[in-house]
N, C-alpha and C positions, 0 to 999 in steps of 0.2 A: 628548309624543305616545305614543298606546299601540303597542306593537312585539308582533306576533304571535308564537306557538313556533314557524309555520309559517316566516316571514321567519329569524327565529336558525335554525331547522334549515336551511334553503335555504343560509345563508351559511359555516353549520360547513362544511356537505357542499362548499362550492365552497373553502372557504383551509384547512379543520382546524383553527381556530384555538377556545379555550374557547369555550365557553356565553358566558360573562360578557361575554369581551371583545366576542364577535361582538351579544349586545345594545349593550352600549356604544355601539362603531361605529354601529350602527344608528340610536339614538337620536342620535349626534351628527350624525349624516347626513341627520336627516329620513327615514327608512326608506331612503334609496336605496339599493339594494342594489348595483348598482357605485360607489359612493360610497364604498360602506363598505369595498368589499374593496382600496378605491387608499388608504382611511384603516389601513387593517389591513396592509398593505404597508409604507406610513411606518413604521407600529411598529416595523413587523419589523425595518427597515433600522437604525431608530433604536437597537434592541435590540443588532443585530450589530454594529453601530460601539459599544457599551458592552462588548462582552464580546471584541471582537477581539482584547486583549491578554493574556487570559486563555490557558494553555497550555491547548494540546489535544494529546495526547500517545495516547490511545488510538484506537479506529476500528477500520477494517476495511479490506483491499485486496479489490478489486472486480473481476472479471475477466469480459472482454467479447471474444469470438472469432466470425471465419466462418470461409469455406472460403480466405483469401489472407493472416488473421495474425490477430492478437491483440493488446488491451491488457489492462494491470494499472493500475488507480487507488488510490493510498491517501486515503482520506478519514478524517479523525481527529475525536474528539469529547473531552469533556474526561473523560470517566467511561467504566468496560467495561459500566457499567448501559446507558448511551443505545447504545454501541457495537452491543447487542445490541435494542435498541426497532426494532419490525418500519417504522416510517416512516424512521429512520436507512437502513436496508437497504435500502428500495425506492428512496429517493435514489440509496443508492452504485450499486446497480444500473442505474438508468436511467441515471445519469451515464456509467458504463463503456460503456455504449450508444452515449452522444453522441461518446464521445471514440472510436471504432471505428469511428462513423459516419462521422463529421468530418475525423477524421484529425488532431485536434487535436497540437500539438506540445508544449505543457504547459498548467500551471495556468491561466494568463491566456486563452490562446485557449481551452480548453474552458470557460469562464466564461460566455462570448458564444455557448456551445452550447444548441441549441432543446432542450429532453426534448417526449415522446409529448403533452405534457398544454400544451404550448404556450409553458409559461414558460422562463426562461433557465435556464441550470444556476445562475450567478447569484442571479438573482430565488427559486428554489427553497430555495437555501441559508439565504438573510433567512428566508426562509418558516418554514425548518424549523427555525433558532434561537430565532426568535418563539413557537414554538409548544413546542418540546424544554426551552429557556432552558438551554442549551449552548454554549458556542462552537464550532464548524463549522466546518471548513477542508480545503477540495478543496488536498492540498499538491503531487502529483506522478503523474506517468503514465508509463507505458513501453510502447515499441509492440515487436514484434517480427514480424514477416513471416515467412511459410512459407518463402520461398524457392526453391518447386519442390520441395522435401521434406513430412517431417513436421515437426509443429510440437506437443510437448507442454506440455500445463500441469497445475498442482495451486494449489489451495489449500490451506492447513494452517491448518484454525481460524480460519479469518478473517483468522488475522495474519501470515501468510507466504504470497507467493503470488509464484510461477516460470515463467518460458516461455524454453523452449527450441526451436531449429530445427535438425533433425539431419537430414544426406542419406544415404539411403541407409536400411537398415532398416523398424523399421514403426512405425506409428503407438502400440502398445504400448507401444516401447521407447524412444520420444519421452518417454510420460508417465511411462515409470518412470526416466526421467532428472532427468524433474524434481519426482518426489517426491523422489531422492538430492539434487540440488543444496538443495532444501528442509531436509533432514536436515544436512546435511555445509557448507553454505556454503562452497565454491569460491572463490576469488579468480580465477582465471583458467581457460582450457581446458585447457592442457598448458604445459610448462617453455616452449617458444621463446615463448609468449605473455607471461610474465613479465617486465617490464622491466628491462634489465641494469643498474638504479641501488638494483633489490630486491636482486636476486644480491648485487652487489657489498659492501652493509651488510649482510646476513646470514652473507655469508664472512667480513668484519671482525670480525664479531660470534663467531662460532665460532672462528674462528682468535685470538683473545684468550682464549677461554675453553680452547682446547686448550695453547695453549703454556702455558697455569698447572702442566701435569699435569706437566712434565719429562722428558717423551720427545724422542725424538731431532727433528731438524726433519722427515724423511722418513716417520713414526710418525704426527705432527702433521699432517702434507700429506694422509694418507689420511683419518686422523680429519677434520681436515675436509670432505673430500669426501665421505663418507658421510654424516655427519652433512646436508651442506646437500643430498644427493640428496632422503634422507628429508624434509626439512622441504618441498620444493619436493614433492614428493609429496602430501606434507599440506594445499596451500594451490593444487594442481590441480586439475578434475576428474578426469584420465585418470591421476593418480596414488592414486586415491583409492580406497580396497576399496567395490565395491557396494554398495547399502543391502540390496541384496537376498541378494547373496553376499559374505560378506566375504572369501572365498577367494579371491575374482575384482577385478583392478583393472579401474574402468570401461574403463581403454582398450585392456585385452585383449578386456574383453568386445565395444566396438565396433570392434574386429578381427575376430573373430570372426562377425559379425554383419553385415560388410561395411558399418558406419555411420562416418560424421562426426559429430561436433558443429561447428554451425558461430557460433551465435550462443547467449546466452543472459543471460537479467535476474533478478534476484531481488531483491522488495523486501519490509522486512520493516515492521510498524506502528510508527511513533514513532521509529525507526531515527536517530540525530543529535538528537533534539529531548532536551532535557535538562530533566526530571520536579521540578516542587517537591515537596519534602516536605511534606504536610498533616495537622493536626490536624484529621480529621474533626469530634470534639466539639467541640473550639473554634469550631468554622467554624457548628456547628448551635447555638448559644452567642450567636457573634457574629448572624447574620443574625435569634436571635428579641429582639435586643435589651440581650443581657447581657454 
């Protein structure tokens, strides 16, 4: 049967999916145009179940806030190319939406999230592998609540993104918190926050490398105490020099400033997921044939 340009364009505009495919569909559908887009869905499903095992490892973390808290989404694709295709980004966006909305707890419940356009965050994802030929994967979310304070966030390039809740202070000094946590990666707030089974291996740790030196044991006792001050320093926020002033440790400055920190997240892209090494050329090689 003959398929009009007007039917293919109707159906681009409703899935995004090519020219080509969306004749295909069409013709295998008898024209139906709902037909074609629950055939053009199968693919897509079809497509994401082929490429599921494929790493994705790049992306972007997606951040979605009102006036009572905020999330962070990372959503990863397999290339910084797709990372950056403007239909990649209005997914991750609308998804950080759903998961703000929702109040989703992680991956799986934000799955069964509606977006603005009716589909699931799910159904979106097939969508946009089918159409990207990516693999796609909503891996992790993080909420953080105001608190009754402020609550700042950053992004950093798409690939670092921070929310912090700090009582007391100002909204400024929220977000310049957590460009520093962004810069500096923090492990915890302040030393009491630290688990005494860190403490305890990194004094092991220093106290083996001190006693090599042959000072007395009372020589060794300070050295190490110094020593694991600094390091606990180094792996605090409130031990940590400003991003802004390095003159200033953060938790003089929220001394000064009459502030808390009271919670904070930081996730970064691809963070744990471990990267195969690829031979581009081979790969462009392999797929023409040779």
């Amino acid at each position: 049967m003959t398929i009009s340009a007007q039917q293919v364009k109707e159906l681009r505009d409703r899935t995004g999916a090519g020219m080509m495919e969306c004749k295909k569909a069409l013709v295998e559908t008898g024209g139906d145009l709902d037909a074609a887009i629950d055939h053009l869905r199968k693919a897509g499903l079809a497509k994401a179940d082929k490429k599921a095992g494929r790493v994705a490892a790049e992306g972007v973390i997606a951040l979605a806030r009102d006036a009572n808290g905020a999330v962070l989404v990372e959503i990863n694709s397999e290339t910084d190319f797709v990372a950056r295709d403007a239909s990649f980004l209005e997914f991750a966006r609308q998804t950080a939406g759903a998961a703000l909305r929702t109040n989703a707890g992680d991956a799986t419940e934000l799955a069964a999230a509606t977006l603005p356009g009716g589909d699931t965050v799910e159904a979106a994802r097939q969508a946009l592998i089918a159409r990207i030929g990516e693999n796609i994967q909503v891996r992790r979310l993080a909420h953080l609540a105001a608190g009754g304070g402020s609550l700042g966030a950053y992004i950093h390039g798409g690939r670092i993104g921070v929310l912090v809740a700090v009582k007391g202070g100002d909204p400024a000094l929220a977000d310049d918190l957590a460009m520093h946590i962004a810069a500096f990666a923090p492990q915890w707030i302040d030393r009491s926050a630290v688990p005494a089974e860190v403490i305890a291996k990194e004094k092991e740790i220093l106290l083996a490398q001190a006693e090599g030196s042959g000072k007395p044991p009372e020589i060794v006792a300070r050295m190490v105490e110094g020593r694991l001050a600094k390091q606990l320093d180094e792996i605090t926020l409130t031990g940590q020099p400003f991003v802004k002033d390095n003159d200033t440790k953060v938790g003089k400055l929220l001394a000064a400033r009459g502030a808390e920190v009271l919670d904070f997240v930081r996730l970064v892209v691809g963070e744990g997921i471990e990267k195969q090494a690829s031979d581009f050329a081979a790969e462009v090689m392999l797929q023409a044939g040779q």
